[in-house]
C-alpha positions in Angstrom: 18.5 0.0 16.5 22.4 -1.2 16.0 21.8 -4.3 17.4 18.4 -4.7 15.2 20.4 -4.6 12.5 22.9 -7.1 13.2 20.0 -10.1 13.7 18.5 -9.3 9.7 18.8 -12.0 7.5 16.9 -11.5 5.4 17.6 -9.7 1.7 18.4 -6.6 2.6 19.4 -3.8 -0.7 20.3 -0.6 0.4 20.2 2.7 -1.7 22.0 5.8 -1.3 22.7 8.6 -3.1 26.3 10.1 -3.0 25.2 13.6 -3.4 22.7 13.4 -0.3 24.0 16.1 2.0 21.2 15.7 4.7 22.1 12.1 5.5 25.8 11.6 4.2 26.1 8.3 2.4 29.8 7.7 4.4 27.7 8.3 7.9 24.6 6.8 7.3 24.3 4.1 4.3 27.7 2.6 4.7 27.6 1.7 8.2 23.5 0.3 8.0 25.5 -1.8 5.6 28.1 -3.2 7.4 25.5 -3.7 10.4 23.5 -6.2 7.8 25.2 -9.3 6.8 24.9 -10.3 3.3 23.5 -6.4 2.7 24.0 -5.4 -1.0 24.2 -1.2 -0.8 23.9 1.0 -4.2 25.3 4.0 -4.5 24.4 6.1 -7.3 26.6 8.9 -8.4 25.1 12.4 -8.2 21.9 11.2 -6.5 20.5 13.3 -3.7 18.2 12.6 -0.5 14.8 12.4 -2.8 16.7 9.7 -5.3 13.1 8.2 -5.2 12.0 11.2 -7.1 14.9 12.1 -9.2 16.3 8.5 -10.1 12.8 7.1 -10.0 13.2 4.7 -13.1 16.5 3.4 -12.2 15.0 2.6 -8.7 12.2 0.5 -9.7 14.5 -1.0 -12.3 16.9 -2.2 -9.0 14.3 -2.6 -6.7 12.5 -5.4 -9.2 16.2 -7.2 -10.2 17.0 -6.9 -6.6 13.2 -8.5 -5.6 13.9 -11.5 -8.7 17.4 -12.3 -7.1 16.0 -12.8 -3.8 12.7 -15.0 -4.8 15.2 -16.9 -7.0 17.6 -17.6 -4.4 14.8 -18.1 -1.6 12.5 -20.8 -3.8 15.0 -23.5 -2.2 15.0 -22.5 1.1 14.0 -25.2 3.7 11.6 -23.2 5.5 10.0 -22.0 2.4 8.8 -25.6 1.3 
């Protein structure tokens, strides 16, 4: 899966919480991360594994700003037009 990761390139956002015990953010999110060029990888503070639950609002809130970047920065692509 490694090398999978390392041929993305696409928009790739990463979310992790810092309090997730079950998959530690220093073993698990931060080196997915480094495995995806041009990855952007939130952290938010006190958030555990189910952050989809607990920091549900905030999510969506990323997950659409995130989406907007992306289409933005994409409408000029070559292969797009």
């Amino acid at each position: 899966m490694r090398s999978e990761l390392l041929q993305l390139s696409l928009p790739t956002l990463l979310v992790h919480g810092d309090a997730d015990h079950s998959m530690p953010l220093q073993l698990t999110g931060r080196p997915t991360a480094a495995l995806i060029q041009g990855s952007r990888l939130l952290v938010y503070e006190g958030a555990p594994h189910g952050l989809t639950i607990t920091h549900a609002e905030r999510l969506n809130a990323d997950i659409e700003q995130f989406a907007f970047q992306s289409a933005k920065h994409y409408q000029s692509h070559p292969l797009l037009n």
